[in-house]
DONURO-340344 format. One record per residue: x, y, z of N, C-alpha, C in turn. Coordinates in steps of 0.001 Angstrom, whole numbers, padded with zeros to 6 digits, always signed. Layout:
! DONURO-340344
XYZXYZXYZ...
This chain:
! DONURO-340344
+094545+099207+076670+094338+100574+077123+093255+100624+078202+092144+100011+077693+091036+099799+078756+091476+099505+080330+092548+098250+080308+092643+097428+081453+093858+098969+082356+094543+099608+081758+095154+100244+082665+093942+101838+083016+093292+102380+081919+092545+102774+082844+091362+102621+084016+091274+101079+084107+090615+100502+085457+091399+100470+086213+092966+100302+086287+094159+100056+087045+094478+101099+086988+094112+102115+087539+094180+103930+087348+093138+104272+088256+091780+103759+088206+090749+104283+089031+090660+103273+090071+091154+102174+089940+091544+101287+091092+092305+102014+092671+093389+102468+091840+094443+102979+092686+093757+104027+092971+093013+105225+092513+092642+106463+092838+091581+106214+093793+090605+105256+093863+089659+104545+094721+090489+104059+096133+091717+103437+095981+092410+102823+096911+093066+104304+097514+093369+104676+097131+094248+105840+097637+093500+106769+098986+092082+107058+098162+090831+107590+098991+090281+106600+100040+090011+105532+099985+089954+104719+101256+091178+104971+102127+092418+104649+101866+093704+105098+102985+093041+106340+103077+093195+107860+102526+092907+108725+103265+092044+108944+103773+090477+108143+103711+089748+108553+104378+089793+107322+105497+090263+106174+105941+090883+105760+107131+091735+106331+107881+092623+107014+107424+092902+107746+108336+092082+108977+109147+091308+109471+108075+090267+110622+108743+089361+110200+109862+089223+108925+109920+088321+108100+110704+088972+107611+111901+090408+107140+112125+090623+107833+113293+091029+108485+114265+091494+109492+113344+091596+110712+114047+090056+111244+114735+089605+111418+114075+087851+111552+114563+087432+110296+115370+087845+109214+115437+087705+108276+116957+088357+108924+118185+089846+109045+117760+090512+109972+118879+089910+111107+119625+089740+111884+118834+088704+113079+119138+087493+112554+120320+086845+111679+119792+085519+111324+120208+086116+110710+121827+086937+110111+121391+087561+109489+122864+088246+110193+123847+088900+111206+123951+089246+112295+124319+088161+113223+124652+087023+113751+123577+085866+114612+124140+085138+113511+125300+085009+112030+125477+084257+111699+126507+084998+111504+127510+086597+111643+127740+087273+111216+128527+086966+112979+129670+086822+113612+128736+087172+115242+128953+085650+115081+129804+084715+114968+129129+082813+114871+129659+083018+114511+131094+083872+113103+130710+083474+112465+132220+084122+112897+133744+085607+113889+132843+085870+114235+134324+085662+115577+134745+084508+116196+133134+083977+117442+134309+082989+117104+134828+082183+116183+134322+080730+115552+135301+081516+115191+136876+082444+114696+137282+082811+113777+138182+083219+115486+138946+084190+116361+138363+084541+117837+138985+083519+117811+139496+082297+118399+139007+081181+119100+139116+080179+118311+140126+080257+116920+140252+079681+115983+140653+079955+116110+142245+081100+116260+142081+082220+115907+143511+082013+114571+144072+081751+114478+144824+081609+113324+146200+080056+112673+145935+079452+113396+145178+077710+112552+144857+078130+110912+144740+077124+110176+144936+077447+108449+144220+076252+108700+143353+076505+109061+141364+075680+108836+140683+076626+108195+139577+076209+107055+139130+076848+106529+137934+077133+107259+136733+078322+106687+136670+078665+107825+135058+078761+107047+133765+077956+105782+133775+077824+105367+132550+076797+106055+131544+076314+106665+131983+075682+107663+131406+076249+108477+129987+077363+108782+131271+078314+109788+130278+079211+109553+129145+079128+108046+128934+080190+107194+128303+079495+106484+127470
């Protein structure tokens, strides 16, 4: 009885890692997209300046 309720909280432990990998990256996406978005209103806004945009990244 013991061994299947460890093989119960195993899976419920495993289950929550998959969903929270997935939460992780979607929220990379995000993050990569908000700096993709940063860098080309700095560069709009920037216009024709020569200032590096590693800054922004």
């Amino acid at each position: 009885m013991e061994n299947h309720l460890f093989k119960w909280v195993d899976e419920a432990l495993l289950d929550e890692i998959r969903r929270l990998e997935a939460v992780q990256g979607k929220i990379a996406e995000q993050i990569e997209d908000m700096k993709q978005s940063l860098k080309k209103t700095v560069e709009k806004k920037l216009g024709s300046k020569k200032i590096p945009l590693s800054w922004v990244v």
